[in-house]
C-alpha positions as CSV (number, residue, x, y, z in Angstrom):
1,X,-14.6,21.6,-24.8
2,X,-17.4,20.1,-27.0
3,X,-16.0,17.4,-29.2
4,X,-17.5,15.2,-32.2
5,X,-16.4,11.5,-32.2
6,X,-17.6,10.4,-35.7
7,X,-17.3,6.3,-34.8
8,X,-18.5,3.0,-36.7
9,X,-20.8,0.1,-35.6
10,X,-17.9,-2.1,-34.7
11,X,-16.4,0.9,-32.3
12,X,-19.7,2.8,-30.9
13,X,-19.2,0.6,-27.5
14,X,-15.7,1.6,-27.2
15,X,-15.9,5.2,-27.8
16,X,-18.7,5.7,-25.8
17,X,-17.1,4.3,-23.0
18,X,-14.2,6.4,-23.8
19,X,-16.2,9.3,-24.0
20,X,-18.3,9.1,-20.7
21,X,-17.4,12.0,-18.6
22,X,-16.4,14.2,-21.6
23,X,-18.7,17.2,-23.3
24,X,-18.7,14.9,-26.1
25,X,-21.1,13.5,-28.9
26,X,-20.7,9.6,-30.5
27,X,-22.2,9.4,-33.8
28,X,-22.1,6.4,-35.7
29,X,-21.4,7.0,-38.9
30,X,-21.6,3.4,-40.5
31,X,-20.0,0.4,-40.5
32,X,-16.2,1.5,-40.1
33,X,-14.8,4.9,-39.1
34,X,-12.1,4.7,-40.9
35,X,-14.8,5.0,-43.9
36,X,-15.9,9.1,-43.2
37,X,-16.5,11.1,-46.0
38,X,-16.1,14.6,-46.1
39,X,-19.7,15.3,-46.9
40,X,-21.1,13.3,-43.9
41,X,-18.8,14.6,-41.6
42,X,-19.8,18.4,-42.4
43,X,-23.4,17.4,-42.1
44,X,-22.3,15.8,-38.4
45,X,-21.0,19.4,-37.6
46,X,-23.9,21.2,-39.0
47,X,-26.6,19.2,-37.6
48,X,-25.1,19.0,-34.1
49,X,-26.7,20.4,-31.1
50,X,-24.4,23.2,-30.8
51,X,-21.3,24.3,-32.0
52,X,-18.1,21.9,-31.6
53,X,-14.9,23.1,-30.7
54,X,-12.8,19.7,-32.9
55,X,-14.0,16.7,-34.1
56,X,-11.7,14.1,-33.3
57,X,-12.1,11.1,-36.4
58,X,-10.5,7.8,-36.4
59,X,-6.9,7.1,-37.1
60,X,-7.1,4.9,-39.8
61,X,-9.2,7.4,-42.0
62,X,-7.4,7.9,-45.1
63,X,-9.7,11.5,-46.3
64,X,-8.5,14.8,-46.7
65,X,-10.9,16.6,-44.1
66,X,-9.3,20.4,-45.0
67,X,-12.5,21.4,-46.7
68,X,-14.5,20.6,-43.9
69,X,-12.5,23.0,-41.4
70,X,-12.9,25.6,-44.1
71,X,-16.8,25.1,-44.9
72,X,-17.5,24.7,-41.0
73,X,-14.1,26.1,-39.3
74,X,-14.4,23.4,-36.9
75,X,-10.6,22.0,-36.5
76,X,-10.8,18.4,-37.5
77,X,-7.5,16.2,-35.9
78,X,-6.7,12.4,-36.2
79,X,-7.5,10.4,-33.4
80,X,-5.6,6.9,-32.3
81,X,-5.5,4.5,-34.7
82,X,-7.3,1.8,-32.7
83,X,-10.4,3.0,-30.8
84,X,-9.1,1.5,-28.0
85,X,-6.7,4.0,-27.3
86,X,-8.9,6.3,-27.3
87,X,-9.3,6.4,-23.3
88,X,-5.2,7.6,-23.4
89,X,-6.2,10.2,-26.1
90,X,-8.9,11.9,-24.3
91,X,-7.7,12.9,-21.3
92,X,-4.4,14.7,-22.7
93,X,-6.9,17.2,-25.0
94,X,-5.8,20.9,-24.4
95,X,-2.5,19.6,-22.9
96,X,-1.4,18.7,-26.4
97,X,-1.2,19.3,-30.2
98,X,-3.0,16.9,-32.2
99,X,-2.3,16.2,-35.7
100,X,-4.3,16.8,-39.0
101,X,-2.7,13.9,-40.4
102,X,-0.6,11.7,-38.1
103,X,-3.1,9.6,-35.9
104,X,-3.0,10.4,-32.1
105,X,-1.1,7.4,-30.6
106,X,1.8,7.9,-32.9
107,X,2.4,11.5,-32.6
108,X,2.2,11.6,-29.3
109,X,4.4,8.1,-29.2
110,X,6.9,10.3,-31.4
111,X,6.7,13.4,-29.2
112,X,7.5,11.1,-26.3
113,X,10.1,9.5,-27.8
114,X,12.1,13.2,-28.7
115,X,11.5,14.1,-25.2
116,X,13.1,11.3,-23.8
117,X,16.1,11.7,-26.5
118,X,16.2,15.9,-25.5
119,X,16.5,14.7,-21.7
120,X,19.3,11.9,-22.2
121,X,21.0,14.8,-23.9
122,X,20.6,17.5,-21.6
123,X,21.8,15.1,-18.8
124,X,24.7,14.0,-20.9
125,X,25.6,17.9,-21.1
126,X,25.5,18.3,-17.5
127,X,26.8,15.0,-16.3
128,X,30.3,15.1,-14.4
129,X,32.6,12.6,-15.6
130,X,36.0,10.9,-13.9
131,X,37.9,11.8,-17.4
132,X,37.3,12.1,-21.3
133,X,38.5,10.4,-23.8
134,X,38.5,13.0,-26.6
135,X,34.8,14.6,-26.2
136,X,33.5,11.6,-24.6
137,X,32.7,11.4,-21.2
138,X,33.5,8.3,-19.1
139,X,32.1,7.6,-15.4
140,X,31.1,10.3,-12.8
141,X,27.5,11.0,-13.9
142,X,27.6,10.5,-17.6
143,X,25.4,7.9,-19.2
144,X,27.0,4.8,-19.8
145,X,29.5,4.8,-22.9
146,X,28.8,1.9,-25.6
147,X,32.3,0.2,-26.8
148,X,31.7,-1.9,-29.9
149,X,34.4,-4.5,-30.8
150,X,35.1,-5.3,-34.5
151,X,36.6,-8.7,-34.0
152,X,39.5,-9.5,-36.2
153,X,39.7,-5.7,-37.7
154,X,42.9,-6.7,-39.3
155,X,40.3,-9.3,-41.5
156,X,37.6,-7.1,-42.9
157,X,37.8,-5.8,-46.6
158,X,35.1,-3.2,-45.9
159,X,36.2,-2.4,-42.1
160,X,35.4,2.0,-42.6
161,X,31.8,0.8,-43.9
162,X,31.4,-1.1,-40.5
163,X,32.7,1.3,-38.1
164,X,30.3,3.7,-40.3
165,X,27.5,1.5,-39.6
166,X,28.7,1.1,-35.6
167,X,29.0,4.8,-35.0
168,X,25.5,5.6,-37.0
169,X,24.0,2.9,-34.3
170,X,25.0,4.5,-31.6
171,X,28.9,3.5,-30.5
172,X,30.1,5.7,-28.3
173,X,33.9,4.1,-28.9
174,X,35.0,1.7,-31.7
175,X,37.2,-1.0,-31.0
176,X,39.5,-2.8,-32.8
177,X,40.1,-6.2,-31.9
178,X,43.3,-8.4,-33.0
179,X,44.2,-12.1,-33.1
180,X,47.3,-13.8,-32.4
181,X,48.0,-13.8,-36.1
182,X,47.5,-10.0,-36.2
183,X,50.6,-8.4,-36.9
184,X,52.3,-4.8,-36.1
185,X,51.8,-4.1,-39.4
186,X,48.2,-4.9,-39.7
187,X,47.5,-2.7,-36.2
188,X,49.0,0.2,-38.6
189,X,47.2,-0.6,-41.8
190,X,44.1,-1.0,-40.4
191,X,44.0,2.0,-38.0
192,X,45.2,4.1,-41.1
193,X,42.7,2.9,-42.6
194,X,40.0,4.6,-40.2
195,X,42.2,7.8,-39.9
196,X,39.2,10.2,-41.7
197,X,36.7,8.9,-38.6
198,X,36.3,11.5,-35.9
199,X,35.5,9.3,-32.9
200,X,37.4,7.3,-29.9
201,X,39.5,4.5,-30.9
202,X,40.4,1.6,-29.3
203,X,42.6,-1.5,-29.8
204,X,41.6,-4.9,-28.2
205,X,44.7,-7.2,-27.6
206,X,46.9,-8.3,-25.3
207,X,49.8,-8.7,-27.5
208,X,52.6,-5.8,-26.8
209,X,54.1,-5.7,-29.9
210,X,50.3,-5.2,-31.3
211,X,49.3,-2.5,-28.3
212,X,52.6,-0.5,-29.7
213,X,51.8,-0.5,-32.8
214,X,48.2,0.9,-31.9
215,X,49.2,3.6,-29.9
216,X,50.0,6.4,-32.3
217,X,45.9,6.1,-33.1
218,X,44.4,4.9,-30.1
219,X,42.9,6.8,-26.7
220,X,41.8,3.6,-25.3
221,X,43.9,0.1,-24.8
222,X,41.9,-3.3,-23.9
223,X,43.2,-5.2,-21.5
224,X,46.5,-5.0,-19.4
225,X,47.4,-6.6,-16.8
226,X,50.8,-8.2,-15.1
227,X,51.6,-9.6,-18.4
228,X,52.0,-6.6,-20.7
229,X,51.8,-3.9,-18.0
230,X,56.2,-4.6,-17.2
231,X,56.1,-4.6,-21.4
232,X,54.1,-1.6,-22.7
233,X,52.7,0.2,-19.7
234,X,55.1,3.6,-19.3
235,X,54.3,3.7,-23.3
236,X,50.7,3.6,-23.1
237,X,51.1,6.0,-20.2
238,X,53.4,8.3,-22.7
239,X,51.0,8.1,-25.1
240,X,47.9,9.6,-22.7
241,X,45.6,6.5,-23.8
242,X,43.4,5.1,-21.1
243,X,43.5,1.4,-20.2
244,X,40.8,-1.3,-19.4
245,X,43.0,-3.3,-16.9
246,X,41.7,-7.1,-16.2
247,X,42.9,-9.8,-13.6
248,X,45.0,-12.3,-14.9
249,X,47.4,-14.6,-12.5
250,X,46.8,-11.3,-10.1
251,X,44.4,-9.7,-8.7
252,X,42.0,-6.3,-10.7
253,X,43.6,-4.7,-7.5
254,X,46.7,-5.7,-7.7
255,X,46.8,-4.5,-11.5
256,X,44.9,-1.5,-11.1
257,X,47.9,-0.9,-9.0
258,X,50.9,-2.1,-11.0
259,X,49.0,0.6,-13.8
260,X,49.2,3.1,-11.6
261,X,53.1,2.8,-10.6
262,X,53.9,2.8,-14.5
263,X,51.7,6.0,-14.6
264,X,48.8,5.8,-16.7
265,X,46.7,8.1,-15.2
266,X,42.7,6.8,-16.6
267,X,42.3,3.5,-15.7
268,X,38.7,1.4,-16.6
269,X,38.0,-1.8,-14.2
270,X,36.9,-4.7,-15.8
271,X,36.1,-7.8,-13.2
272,X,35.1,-9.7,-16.2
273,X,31.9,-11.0,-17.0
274,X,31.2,-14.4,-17.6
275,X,28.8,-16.3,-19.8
276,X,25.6,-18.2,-18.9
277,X,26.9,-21.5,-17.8
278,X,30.3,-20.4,-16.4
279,X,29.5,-17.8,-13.4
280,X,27.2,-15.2,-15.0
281,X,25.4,-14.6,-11.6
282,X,28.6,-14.7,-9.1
283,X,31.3,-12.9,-11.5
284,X,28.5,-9.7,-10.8
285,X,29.6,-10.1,-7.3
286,X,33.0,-8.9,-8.7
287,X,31.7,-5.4,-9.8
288,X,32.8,-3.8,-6.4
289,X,34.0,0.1,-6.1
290,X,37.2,0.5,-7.5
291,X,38.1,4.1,-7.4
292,X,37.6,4.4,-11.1
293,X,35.3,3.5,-14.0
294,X,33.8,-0.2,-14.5
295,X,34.0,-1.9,-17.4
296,X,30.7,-4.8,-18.3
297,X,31.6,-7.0,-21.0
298,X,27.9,-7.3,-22.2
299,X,29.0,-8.9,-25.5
300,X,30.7,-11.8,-24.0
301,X,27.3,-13.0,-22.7
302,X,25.3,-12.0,-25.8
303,X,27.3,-14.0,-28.4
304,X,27.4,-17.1,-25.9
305,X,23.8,-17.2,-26.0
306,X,21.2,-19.0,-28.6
307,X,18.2,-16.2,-27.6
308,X,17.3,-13.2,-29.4
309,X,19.6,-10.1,-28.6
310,X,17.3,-7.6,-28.1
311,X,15.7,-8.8,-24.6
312,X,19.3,-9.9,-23.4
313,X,21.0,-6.8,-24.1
314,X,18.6,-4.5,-22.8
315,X,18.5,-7.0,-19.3
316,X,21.9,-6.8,-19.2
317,X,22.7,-2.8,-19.2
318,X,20.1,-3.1,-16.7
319,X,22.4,-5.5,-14.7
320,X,25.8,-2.8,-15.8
321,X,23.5,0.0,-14.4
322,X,22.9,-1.5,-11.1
323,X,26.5,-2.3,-10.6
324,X,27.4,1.3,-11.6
325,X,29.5,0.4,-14.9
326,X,30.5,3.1,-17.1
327,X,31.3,1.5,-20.5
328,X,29.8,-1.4,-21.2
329,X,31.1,-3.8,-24.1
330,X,29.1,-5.3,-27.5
331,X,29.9,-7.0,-30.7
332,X,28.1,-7.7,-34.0
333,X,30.7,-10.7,-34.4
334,X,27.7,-13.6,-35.8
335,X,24.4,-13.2,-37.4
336,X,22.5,-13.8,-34.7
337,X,23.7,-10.6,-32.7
338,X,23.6,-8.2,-35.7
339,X,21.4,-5.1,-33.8
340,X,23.5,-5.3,-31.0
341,X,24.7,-1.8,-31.1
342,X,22.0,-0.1,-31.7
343,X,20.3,-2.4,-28.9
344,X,22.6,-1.6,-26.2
345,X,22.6,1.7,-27.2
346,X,18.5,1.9,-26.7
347,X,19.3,0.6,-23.7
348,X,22.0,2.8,-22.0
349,X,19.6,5.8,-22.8
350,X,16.7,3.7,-21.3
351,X,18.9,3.1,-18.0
352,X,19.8,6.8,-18.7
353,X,16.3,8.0,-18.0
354,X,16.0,5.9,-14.2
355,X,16.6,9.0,-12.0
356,X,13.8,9.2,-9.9
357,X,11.9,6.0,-11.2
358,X,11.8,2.4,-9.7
359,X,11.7,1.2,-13.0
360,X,12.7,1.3,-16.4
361,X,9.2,1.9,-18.0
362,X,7.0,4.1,-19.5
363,X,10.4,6.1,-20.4
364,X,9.0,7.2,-24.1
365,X,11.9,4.6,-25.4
366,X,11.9,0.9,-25.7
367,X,13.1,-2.1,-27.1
368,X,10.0,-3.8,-28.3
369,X,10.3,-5.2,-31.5
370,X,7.8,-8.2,-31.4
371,X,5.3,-8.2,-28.6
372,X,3.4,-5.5,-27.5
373,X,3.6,-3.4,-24.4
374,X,-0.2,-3.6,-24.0
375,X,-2.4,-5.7,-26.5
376,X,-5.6,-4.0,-27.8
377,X,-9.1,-5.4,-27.3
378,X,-10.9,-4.3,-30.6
379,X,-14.8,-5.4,-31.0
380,X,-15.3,-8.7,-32.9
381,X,-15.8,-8.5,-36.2
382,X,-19.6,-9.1,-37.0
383,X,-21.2,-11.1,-40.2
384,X,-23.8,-14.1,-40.5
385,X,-21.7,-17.0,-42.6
386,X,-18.6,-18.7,-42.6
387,X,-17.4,-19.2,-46.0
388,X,-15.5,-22.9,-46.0
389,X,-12.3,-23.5,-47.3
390,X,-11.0,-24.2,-50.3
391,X,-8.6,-26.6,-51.3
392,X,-5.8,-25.5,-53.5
393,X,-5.9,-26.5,-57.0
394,X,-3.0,-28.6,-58.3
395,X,-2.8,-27.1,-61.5
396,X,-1.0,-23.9,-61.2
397,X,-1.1,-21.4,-64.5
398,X,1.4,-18.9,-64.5
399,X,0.7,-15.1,-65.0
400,X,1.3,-14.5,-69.0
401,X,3.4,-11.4,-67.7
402,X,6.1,-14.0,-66.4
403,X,7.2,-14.7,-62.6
404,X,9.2,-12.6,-60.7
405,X,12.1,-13.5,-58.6
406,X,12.0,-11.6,-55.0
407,X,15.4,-10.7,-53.0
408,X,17.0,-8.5,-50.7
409,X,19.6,-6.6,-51.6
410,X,21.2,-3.4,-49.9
411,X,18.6,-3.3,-47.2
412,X,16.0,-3.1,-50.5
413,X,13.4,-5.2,-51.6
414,X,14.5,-6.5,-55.0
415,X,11.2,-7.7,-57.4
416,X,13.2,-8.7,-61.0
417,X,11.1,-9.8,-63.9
418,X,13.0,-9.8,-67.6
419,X,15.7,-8.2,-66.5
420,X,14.2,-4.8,-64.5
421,X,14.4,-4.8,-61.5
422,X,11.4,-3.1,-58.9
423,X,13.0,-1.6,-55.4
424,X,11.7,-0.1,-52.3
425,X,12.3,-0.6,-48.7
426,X,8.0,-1.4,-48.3
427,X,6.0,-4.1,-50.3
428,X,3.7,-1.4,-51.0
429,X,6.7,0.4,-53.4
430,X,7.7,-2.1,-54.3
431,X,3.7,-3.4,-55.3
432,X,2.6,-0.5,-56.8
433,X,5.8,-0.5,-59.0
434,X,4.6,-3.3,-60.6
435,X,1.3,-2.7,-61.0
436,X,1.9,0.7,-62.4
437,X,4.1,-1.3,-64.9
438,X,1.4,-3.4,-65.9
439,X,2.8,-6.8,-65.2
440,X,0.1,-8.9,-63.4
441,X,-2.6,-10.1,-64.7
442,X,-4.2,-13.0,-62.4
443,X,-5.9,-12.0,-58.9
444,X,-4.1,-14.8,-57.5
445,X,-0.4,-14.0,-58.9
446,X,-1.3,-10.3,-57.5
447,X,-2.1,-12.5,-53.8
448,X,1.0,-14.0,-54.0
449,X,3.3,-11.2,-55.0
450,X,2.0,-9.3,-51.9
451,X,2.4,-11.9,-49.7
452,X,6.5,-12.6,-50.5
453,X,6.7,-8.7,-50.9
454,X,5.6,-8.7,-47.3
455,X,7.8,-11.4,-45.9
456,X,10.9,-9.8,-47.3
457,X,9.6,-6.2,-46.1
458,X,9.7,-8.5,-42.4
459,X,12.5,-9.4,-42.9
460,X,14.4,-6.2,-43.6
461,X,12.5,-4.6,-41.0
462,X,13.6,-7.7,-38.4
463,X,17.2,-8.1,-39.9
464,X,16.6,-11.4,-41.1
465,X,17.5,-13.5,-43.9
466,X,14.6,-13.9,-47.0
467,X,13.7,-17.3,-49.1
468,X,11.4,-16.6,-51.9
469,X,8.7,-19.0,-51.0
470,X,10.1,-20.6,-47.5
471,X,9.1,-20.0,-44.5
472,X,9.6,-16.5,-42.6
């Protein structure tokens, strides 16, 4: 296969490296790739030493190449963004479909990812479980159910919007959790509430006159033990709903046992999982085979912890797949765990995908969200003066097309200026808005407006809160 590599002064070492040991010619086409014009690239083609078979430009090229394939009929695709991915894109040519207008390293970082999402599926399909609850499948082989707690459901004025939000994360069963001054007829109210959702319901308490009350809507019950067992334990069995059972004054086994006797017939285990500080490391020695499913409280550790969720949540389904757990728990109960779902959901198809690999890497899903799995060594940029400085002025003059106050509203960027407001979920929408509108007039109020467009674009992309002005 003969290929073109159209390349820029700043690249040519980097593609050329990338290219030795390919039927391949570099041509340097100026300064930046990204800059290719239609016209040189067909005079590339046509003055080449023989005919191509693709020309493979740079990712970041912005040009509509169509007329080229149809003055030449040499198929012109997108490379990688980043010339120094080239060396994974060129290998992989003939074993898959390039794109015209995504760059390389994203389709196939897309392809990968729907792979990985068809395979968790098709294992999910086939997986053997211990017992449903409704459609769902919990133990056996399955992948690992996520159970999302909304604390103090009994509470929340917009409770369907946030089991909405749960299931659209990736909640395999939404739970309902109660406090002591829940009462029967809040369990009732607020499960009523939910009766349009078509998903597994459970109710968190401990409270018999609350697990009652729950039952009629419920398949799942957290936690019995030798408490409420002697109190509620022939209804729940009655009722067909699984039960987490917990230790108490006795023993798991002992309650496991006394759940039994009473006769409800799918049982969950939970050993309980402590936080950091108060036996993390030797409660795990508690998740011992049980005879039936295990139950890792993931969202006990999270919410007890002053570190960004995403890291600890996927460490931790790593930590409920080695000891075999089958549901494993989250909440979204403070700010700083809001993600969690989706998080733990990422990572119970991550832990999914393991069958046959030492690790969990290179599985075509992640969790990265700030650093990067591998760091990119572009070329240094080249130019002959260092311009200093400049102090800013202390004399500001505001833009005579007034000053716009930024927000976040509805997971939108909100730019208002006399009363109309500009939305979009980028800063470039949001940008071109208001330029399209006509309403800047200084190069430095058009500097600024990007720059707090951008932080509040971060922010909605990093779920984080937005000061007009402060610090990100």
């Amino acid at each position: 296969m003969h290929i073109l590599l159209p390349t820029g002064v700043q690249t040519e070492e980097i593609v050329r490296a990338a290219a030795a040991g390919f039927d391949a010619d570099v041509v340097v086409t100026g300064k930046v790739a990204s800059f290719l014009t239609v016209g040189q690239l067909i005079r590339l083609i046509e003055s080449g030493t023989s005919a191509y078979d693709l020309v493979l430009v740079s990712g970041m090229c912005t040009a509509d190449f169509s007329p080229v394939e149809t003055a030449t009929g040499v198929p012109v695709y997108r490379g990688p963004c980043h010339a120094a991915d080239l060396p994974l894109i060129l290998p992989l040519l003939g074993t898959i479909s390039l794109s015209r207008t995504i760059p390389a390293d994203e389709l196939i970082a897309l392809e990968r990812r729907e792979q990985a999402t068809g395979q968790v599926a098709k294992q999910e399909a086939e997986a053997k479980s211990a017992f449903l609850l409704k459609d769902c499948k919990i133990g056996g082989s399955s992948r690992m159910k996520v159970l999302a707690e909304i604390m103090d459901a009994h509470r929340r004025e917009n409770l369907l919007e946030i089991a909405q939000i749960y299931l659209e994360e990736g909640a395999d069963i939404l739970d309902l959790g109660f406090g002591f001054d829940a009462t029967p007829k809040d369990v009732t109210r607020v499960f009523s509430a939910l009766k349009g959702l078509d998903c597994v319901l459970s109710v968190d308490t401990q409270e018999s006159g609350l697990i009652r009350a729950a039952l009629p809507f419920v398949d799942l019950v957290l936690s019995l033990h030798e408490d409420n067992i002697p109190l509620v334990g022939e209804e729940v069995a009655a009722a067909g709903c699984a039960a987490v059972i917990v230790p108490h004054e006795q023993t798991l086994e002992e309650n496991l046992a006394a759940a039994k006797v009473v006769g409800i017939a799918n049982c969950i285990a939970d050993p309980l999982l402590q936080p950091v500080g108060s036996g993390l490391v030797s409660s795990l020695a508690g998740f011992e085979e049980t005879g039936v499913p295990l139950f890792f409280g993931a969202g006990n550790v999270t919410e007890l912890l002053d570190a960004d969720s995403v890291g600890v949540n996927a460490l931790l389904a790593g930590m409920a797949y080695e000891v075999g757990a089958s549901v494993i728990f989250t909440s979204e109960h403070s700010d700083k765990t809001r993600g969690s779902v989706r998080e733990i959901r990422a990572s119970t198809e991550m832990m999914a995908l393991m069958e046959g690999r030492p690790y969990p890497k290179d599985l075509g899903l992640d969790l990265f969200c700030i650093k990067e799995k591998r760091r990119r060594r572009e070329p240094p940029l080249q130019y002959d003066g260092v311009a200093a400085p400049a102090e800013e002025t202390a004399d500001l003059t505001y833009d005579p097309c007034g000053n716009f106050r930024i927000g976040i509203e509805n997971d939108k960027i909100v730019a208002v200026l006399k009363d109309v407001a500009y939305t979009g979920t980028t800063w470039e929408e949001v940008f071109a808005a208001i330029l399209a509108a006509g309403n800047i007039s200084f190069l430095d109020h058009a500097a600024y407006l990007g720059k707090e467009l951008y932080k509040a674009e971060l922010a909605l992309r990093f779920g984080r809160s937005f000061e007009q002005d402060g610090p990100f």
